[in-house]
Backbone bond lengths (Angstrom), bond angles and torsions (degrees), N, CA, C in turn:
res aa  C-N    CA-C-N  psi(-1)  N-CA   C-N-CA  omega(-1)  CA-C   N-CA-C  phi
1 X - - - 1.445 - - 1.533 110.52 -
2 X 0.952 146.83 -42.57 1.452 173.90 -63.00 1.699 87.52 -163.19
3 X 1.883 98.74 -71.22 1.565 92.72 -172.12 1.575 107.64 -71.33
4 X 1.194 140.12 -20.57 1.288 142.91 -169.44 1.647 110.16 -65.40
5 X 1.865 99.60 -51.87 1.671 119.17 150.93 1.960 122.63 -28.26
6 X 0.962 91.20 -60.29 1.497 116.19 -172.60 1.623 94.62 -65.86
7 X 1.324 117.26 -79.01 1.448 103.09 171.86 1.264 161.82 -46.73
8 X 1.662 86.47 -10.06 1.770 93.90 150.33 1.545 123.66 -91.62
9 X 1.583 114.79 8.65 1.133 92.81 -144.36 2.126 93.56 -99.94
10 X 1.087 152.36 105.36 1.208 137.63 178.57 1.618 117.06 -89.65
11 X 0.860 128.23 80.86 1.593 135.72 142.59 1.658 120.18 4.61
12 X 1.495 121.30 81.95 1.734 127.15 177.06 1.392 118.42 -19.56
13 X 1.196 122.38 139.42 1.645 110.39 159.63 1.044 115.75 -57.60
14 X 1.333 120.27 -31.27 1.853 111.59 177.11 1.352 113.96 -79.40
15 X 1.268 135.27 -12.17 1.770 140.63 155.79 1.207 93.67 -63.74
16 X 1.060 133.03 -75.95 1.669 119.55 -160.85 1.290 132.73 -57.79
17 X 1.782 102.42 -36.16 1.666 103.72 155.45 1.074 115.46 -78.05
18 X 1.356 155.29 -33.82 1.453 140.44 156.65 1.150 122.58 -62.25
19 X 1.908 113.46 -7.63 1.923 96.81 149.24 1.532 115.94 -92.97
20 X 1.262 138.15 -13.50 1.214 133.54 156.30 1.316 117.08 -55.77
21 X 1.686 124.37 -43.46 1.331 106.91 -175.65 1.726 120.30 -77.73
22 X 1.351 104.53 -15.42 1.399 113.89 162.73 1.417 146.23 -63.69
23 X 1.981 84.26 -25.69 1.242 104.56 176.91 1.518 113.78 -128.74
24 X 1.456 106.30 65.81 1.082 100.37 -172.82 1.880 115.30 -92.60
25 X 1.154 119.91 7.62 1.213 115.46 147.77 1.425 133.88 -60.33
26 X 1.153 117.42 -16.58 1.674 127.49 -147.23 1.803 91.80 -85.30
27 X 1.390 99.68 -35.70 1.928 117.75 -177.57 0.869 108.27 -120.27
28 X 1.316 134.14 41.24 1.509 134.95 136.12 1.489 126.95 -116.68
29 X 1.077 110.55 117.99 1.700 124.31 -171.89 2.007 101.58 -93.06
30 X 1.526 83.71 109.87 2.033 82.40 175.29 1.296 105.79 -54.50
31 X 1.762 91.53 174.55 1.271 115.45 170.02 2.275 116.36 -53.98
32 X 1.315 122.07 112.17 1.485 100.81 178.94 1.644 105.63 -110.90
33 X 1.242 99.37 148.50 1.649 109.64 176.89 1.629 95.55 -104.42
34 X 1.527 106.75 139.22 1.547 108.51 153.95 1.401 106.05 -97.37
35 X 1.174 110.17 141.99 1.526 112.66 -179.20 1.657 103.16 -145.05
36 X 1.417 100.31 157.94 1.513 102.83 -177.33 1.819 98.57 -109.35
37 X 1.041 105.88 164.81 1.148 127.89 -59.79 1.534 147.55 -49.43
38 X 1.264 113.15 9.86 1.506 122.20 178.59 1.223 122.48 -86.51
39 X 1.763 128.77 -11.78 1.240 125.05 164.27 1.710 106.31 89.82
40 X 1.505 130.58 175.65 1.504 112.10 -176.98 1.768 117.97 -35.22
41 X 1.357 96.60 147.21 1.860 100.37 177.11 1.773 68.14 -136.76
42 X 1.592 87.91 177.87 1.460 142.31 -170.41 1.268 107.64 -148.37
43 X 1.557 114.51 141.55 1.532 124.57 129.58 1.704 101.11 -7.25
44 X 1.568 106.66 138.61 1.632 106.53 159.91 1.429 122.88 68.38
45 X 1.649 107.34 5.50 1.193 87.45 -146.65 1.817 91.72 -120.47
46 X 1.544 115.34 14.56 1.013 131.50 -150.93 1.380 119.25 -143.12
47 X 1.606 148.48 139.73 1.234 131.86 -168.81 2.033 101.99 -78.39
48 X 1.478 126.44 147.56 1.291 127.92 161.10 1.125 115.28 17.59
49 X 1.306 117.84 -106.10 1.772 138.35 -134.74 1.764 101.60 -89.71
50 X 1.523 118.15 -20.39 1.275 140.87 164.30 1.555 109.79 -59.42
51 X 1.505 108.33 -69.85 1.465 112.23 -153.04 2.140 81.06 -79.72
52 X 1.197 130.20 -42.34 1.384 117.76 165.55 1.715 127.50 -21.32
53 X 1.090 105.24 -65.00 1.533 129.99 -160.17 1.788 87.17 -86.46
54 X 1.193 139.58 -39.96 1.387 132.27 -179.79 1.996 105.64 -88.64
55 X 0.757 136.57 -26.05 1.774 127.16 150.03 1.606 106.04 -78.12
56 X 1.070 130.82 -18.48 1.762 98.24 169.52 1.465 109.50 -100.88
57 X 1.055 114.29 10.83 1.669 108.42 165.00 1.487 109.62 -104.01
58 X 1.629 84.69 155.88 1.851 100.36 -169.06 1.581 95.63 -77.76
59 X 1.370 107.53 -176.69 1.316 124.31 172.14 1.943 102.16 -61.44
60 X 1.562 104.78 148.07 1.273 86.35 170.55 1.630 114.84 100.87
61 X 1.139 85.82 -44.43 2.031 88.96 -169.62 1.522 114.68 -82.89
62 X 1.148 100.02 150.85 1.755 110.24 178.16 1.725 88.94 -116.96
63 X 1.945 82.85 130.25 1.649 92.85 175.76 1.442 103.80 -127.59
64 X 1.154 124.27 147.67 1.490 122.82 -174.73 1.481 107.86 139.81
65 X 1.418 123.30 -177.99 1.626 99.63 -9.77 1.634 103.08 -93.62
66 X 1.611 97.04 159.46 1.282 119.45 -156.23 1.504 94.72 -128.78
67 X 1.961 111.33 125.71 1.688 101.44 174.40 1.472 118.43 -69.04
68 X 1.400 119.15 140.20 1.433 105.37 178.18 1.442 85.90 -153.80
69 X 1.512 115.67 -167.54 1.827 120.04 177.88 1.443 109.37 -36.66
70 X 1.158 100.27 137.94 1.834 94.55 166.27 1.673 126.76 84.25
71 X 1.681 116.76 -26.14 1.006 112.97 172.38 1.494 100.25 157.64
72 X 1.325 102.55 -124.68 1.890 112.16 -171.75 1.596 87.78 -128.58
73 X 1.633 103.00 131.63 1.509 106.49 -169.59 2.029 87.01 -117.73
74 X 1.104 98.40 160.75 1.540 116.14 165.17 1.078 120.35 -163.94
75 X 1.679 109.79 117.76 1.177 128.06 -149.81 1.472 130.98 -130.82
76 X 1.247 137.32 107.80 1.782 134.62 -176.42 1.428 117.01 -74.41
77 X 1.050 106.55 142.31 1.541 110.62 179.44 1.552 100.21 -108.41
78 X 1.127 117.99 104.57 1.461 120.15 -164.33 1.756 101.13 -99.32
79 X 0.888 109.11 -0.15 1.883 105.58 177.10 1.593 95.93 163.98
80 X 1.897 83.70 129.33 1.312 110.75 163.57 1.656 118.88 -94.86
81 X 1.326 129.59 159.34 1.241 126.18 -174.83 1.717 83.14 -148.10
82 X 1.490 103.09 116.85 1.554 116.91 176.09 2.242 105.96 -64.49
83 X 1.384 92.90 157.82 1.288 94.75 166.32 1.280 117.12 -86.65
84 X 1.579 110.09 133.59 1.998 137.22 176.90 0.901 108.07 -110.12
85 X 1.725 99.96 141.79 1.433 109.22 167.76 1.553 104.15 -122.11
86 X 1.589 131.29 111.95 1.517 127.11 148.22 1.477 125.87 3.02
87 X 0.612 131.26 111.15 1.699 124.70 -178.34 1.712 103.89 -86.95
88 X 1.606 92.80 144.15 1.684 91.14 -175.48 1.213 95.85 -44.40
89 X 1.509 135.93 -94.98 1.375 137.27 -156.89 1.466 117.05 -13.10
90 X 1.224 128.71 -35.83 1.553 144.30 161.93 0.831 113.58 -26.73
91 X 1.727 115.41 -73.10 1.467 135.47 -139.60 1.605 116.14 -122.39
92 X 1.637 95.85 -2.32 1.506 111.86 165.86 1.575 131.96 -37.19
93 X 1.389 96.92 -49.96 1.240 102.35 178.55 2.104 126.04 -67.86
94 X 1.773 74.69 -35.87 1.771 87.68 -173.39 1.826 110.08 -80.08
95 X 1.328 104.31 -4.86 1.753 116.11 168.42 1.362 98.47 -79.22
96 X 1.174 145.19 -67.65 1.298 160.00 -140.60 1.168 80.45 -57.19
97 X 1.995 119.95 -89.71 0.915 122.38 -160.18 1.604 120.40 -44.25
98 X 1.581 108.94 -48.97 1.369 96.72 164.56 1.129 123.53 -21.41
99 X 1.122 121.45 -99.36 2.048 145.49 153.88 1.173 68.26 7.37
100 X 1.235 140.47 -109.01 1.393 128.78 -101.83 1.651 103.72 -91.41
101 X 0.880 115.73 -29.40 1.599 128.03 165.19 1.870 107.54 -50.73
102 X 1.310 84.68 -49.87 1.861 83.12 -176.05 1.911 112.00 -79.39
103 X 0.982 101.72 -17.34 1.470 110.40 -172.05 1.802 100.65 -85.62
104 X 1.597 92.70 -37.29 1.923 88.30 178.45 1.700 115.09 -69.56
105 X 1.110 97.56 -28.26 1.377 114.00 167.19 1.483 128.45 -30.95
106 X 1.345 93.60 -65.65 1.745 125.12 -174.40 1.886 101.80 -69.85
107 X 1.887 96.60 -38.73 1.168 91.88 176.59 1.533 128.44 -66.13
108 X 1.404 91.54 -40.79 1.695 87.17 169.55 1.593 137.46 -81.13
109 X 1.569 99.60 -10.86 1.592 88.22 160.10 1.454 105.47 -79.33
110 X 1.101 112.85 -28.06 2.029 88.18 -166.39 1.315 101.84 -73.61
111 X 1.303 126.39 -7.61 1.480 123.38 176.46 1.355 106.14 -79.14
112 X 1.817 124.32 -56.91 1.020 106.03 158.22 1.905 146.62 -57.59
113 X 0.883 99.67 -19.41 1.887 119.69 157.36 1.578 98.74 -50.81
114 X 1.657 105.94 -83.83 1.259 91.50 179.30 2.022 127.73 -47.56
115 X 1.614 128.39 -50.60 0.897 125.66 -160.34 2.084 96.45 -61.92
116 X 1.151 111.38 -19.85 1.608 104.35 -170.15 1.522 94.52 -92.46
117 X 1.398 135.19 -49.83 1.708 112.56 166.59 1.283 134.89 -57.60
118 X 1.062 101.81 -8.50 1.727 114.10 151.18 1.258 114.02 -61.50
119 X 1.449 121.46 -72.53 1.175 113.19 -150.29 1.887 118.49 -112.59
120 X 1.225 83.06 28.67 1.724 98.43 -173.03 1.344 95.50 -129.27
121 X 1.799 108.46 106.89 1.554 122.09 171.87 1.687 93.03 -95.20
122 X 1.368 102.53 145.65 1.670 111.19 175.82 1.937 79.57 -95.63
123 X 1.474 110.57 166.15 1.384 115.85 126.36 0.922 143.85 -121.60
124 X 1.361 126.42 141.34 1.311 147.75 -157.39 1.340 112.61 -34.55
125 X 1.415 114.59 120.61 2.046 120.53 -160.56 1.243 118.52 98.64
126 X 1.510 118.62 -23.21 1.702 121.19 -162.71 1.632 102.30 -118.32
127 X 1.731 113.84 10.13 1.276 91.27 170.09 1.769 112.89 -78.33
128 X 1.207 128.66 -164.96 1.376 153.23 -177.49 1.355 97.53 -74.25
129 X 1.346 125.36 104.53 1.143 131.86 143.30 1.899 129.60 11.74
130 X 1.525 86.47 -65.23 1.532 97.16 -163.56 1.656 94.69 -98.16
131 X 1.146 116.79 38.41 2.044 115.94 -164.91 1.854 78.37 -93.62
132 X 0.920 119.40 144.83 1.647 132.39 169.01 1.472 104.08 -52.95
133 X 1.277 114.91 -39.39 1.678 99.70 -160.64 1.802 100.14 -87.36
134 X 0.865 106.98 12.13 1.738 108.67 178.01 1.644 78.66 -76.84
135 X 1.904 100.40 159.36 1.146 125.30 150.89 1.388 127.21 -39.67
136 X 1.473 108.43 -67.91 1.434 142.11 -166.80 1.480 114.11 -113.54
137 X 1.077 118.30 57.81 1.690 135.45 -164.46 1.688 94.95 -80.33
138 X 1.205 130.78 19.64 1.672 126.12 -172.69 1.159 109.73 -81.24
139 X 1.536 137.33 15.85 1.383 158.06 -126.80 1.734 88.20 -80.58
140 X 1.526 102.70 145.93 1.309 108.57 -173.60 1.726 103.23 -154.39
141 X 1.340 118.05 111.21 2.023 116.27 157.20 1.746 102.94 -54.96
């Protein structure tokens, strides 16, 4: 039922570009350094005076040694890889489906919401305490 939900559901071009521009982290890959010996780094991904001395050097350079955990490190940055961002046109398709995956979603619980208040009579005394239409709904564990 769920996927049947989902398959009607198509997601606007203007939803999908206003979830890309919202989410524009999701398609952007930071800046990565290869460095020896630790292999790709990141932003954050490094103690102070380390991850310092390895973003202001160019490709190529040996910086060190520099104190960091463990002792005196010295280190090459053997390849940089600039930061990308996906271009909508890219990722168009895989938003849509999102959208529409999340929207079938919603559709099928409220379908199921509705199909169970249909067919689920409480009787009278045995609802839930804290249900609003009780008298005394002040319900407390």
């Amino acid at each position: 039922m769920c996927r049947a939900l989902t398959a009607e559901s198509t997601p606007s071009e203007e939803d999908a570009r206003d979830y890309y521009r919202r989410n524009l982290d999701r398609f952007t890959t930071p800046e990565t350094r290869w460095v020896r010996p630790f292999g790709p780094v990141r932003r954050g991904e490094m103690a102070g005076p380390l991850e310092d001395a390895v973003f202001a050097a160019c490709e190529g350079e040996t910086v060190g040694p520099i104190e960091g955990p463990g002792g005196p490190w010295t280190l090459v940055v053997e390849r940089i890889e600039a930061a990308r961002r996906e271009p909508y046109e890219a990722v168009r398709a895989l938003i849509r489906a999102e959208l529409a995956e999340r929207e079938g979603e919603r559709a099928f619980a409220r379908w199921l919401d509705a199909r169970q208040a249909g067919c689920v009579r409480l009787t009278p005394g045995h609802e839930h305490p804290a249900d609003p239409a009780q008298p005394d709904a002040g319900h407390r564990h």
